[in-house]
C-alpha positions in Angstrom: 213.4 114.5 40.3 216.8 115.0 41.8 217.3 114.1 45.1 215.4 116.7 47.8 217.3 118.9 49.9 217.8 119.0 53.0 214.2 119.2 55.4 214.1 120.9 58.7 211.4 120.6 61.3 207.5 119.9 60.2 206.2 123.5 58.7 203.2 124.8 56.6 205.4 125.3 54.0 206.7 121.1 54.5 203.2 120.4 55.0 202.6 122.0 51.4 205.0 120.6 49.7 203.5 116.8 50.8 200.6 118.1 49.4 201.9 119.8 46.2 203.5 116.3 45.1 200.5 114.5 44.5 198.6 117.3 42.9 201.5 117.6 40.7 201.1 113.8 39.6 197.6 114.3 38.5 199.0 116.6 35.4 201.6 114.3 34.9 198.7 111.1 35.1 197.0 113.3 31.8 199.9 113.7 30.0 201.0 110.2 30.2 197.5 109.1 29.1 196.9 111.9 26.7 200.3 110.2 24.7 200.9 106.7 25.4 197.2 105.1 24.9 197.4 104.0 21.5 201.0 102.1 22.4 199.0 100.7 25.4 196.5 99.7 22.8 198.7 97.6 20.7 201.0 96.1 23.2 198.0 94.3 25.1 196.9 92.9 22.2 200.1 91.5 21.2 200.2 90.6 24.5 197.6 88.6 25.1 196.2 87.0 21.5 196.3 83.4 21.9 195.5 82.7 18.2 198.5 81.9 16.4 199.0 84.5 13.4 196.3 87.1 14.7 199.0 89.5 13.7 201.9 89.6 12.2 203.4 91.9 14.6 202.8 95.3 15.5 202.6 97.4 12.6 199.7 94.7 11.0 198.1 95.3 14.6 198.0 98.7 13.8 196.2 97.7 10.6 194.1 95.6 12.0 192.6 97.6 14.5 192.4 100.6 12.5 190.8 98.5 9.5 188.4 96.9 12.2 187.4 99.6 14.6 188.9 103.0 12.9 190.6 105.3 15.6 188.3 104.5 17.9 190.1 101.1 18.1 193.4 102.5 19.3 191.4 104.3 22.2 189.5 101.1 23.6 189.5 101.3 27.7 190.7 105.0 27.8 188.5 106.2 30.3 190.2 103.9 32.9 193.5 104.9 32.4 192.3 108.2 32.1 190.7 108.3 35.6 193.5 105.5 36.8 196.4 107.5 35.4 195.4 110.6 37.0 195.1 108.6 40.3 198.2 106.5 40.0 200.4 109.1 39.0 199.0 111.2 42.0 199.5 108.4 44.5 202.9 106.9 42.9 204.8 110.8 42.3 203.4 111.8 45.3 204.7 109.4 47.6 207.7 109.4 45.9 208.3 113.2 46.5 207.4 112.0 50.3 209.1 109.3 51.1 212.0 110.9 49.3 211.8 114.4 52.0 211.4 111.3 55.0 214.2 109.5 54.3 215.9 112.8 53.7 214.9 114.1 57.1 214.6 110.8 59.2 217.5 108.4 57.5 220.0 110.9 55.3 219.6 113.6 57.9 223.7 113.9 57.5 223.7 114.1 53.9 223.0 117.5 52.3 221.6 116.0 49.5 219.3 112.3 49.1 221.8 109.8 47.8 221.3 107.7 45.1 220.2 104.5 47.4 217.8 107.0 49.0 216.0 107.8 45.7 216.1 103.9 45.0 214.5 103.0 47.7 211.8 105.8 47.6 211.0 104.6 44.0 210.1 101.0 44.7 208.2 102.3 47.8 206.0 104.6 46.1 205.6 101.7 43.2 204.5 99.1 46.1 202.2 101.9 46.9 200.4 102.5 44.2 199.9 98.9 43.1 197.1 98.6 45.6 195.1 101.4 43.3 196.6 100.2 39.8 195.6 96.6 40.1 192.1 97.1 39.6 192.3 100.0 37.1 194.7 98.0 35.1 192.2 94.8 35.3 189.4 96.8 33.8 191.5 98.4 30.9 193.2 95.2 30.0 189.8 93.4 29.6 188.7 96.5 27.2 191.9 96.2 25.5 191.2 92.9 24.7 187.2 93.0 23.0 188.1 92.6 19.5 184.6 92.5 18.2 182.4 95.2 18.4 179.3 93.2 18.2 179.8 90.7 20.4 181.6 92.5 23.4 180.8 91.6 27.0 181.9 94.7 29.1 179.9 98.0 28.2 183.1 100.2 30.2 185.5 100.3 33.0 182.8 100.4 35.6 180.9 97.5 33.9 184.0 95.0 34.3 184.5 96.1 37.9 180.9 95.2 38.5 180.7 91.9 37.1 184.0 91.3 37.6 183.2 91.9 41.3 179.7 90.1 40.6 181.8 86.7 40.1 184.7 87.0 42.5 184.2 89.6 44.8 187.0 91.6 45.9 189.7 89.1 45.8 188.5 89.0 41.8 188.9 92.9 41.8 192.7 92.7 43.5 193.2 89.4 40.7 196.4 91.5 39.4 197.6 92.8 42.7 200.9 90.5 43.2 202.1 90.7 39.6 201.6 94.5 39.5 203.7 94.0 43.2 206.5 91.9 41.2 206.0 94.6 38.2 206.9 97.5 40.2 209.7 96.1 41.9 211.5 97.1 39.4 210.9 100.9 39.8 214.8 100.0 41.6 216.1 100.8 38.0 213.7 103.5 36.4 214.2 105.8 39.8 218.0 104.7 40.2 218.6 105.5 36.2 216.2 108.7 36.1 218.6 110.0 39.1 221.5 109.3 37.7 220.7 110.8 33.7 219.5 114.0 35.7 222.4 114.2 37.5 224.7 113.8 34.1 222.7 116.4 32.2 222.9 119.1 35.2 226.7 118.9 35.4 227.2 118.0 31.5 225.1 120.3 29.6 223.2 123.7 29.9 219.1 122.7 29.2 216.6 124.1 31.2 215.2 121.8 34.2 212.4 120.8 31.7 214.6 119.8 29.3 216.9 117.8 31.7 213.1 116.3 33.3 211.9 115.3 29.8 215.1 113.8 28.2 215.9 111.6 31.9 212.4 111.0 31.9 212.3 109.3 28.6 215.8 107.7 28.7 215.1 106.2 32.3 212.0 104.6 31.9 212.7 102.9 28.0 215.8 102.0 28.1 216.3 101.5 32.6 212.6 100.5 33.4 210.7 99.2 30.1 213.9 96.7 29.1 214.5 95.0 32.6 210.2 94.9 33.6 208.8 93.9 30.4 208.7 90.3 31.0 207.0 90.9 34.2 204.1 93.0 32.4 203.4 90.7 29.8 203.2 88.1 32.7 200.6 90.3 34.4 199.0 90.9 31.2 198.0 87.3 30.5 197.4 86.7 34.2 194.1 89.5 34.2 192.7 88.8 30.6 192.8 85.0 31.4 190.5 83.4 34.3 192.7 80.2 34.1 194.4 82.1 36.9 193.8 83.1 39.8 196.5 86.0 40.7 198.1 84.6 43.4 202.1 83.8 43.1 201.6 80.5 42.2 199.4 81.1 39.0 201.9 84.2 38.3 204.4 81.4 38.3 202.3 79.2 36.2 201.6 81.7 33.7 205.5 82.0 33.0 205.8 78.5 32.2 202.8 78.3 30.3 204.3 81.3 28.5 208.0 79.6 28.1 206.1 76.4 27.1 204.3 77.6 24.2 206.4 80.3 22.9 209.5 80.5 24.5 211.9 83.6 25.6 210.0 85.3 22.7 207.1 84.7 24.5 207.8 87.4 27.0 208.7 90.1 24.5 204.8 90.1 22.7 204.1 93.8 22.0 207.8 94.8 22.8 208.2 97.6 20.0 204.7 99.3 20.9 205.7 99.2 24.4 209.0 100.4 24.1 208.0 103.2 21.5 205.3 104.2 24.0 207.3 104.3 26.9 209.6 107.1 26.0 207.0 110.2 24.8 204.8 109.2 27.3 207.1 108.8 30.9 209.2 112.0 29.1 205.9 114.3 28.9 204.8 112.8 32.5 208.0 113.3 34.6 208.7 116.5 32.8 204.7 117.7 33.7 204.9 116.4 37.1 208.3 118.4 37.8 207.2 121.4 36.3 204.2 121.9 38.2 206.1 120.8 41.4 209.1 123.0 40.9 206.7 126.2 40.0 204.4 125.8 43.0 207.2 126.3 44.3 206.8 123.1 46.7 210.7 121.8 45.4 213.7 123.2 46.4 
């Protein structure tokens, strides 16, 4: 989304466009889902197998899983996602749309157009946001991720986990991930400075349609300026809500990256890399370009 315009005093047609940005999220929630599952798939799994030569790496995961479990396999823990992705992407885009028309009105209110540190600061914001609401979705589809055995699985679904999950811990065992998605999403400072940036590039450089432009700085931002600088983080948060040796708060997260540097080294933090990397670009392409479609045809985007 390229920086918002300029916003004038609170009117219906401000008040819709709050409203249009996180119904505009929830299409690009499916399409990211509807894509990037089976990546998800693999990349927890490489992620968080603690026996040494499970796989190979991530085209004998593939084999593995489809051997084991047919399709089927690569779609373990949709639902959550489904529901989660909907909701995150809701929440996340559309606070970013708002907080982006705030600071444009409130702190830019000289600039005719949001500058790059405005859309920076908008996109960790609305990360920050939406980790209160991803935390628990992303514990329940993590430990689905995870059930290798058909036979002897111990959650049924998503709602299952939460309630015994819950059952054990309470809330505080619901929220396990929430500091690690917190440290996660701080780096939405390079996915939203990058994606402004690449849009920016195309518009003046090249003569695609808005689509177009949304798609390709969509994919490009979020592989190569999000999914490269975060990674680390996620395969820390990954092994901090499929293990119970941890207990989510900063010092476990710290803990789990030794333990991760102890046994395996730098390498350690790229697990499930290629699958995650692979993913990243069809899926954040199809969502952002979704997401800025339906806001720009509502009509709720200057």
């Amino acid at each position: 989304m390229s920086g918002t315009t300029k916003s004038s005093d609170s009117s219906p047609n401000e008040a819709y466009s709050r409203v249009m940005g996180f119904v505009s999220g929830m299409f690009s929630g499916i399409a990211k889902n509807a894509v990037g599952h089976p990546f998800d798939t693999i990349k927890v799994r490489l992620q968080t197998s603690q026996e040494s030569g499970r796989f190979k790496g991530p085209l004998d995961c593939v084999y593995q899983t489809f051997r084991q479990q047919g399709i089927r396999g690569f779609y373990l823990g949709f639902t959550p996602p489904l529901v989660g992705w909907v909701m995150m992407d809701s929440v996340m885009l559309g606070c970013l749309h708002n907080y982006r028309m705030l600071l444009q009105k409130y702190v830019y209110r000289d600039d005719p157009k949001l500058p790059l540190s405005g859309c920076i600061l908008s996109g960790v914001m609305a990360g920050w946001s939406v980790s209160f609401i991803a935390a628990p979705v992303e514990l329940a589809k993590a430990k689905l991720q995870v059930q290798y055995d058909a036979k002897t699985t111990k959650y049924t679904g998503p709602i299952d986990v939460i309630k015994k999950v819950y059952g054990l811990q309470g809330i505080r065992g619901i929220y396990k991930g929430l500091i690690s998605t917190l440290i996660f999403r701080t780096h939405f400072v390079y996915w939203w400075g990058s994606y402004e940036l690449l849009t920016r590039w195309f518009k003046k450089n090249t003569h695609l349609s808005d689509t177009a432009i949304n798609f390709w700085s969509g994919g490009f931002s979020a592989s190569f300026g999000f999914w490269t600088t975060a990674y680390p983080s996620d395969v820390i948060k990954q092994v901090i809500l499929c293990n119970d040796k941890y207990d989510g708060s900063f010092k476990s997260w710290r803990m789990a990256a030794y333990d991760i540097y102890r046994s395996k080294g730098v390498k350690g933090f790229f697990k499930g890399f290629v699958p995650s990397f692979l993913r990243s670009f069809p899926a954040n392409a199809a969502a952002l370009a979704a997401f800025e479609f339906v806001l720009r045809t509502s009509g709720a985007k200057p």
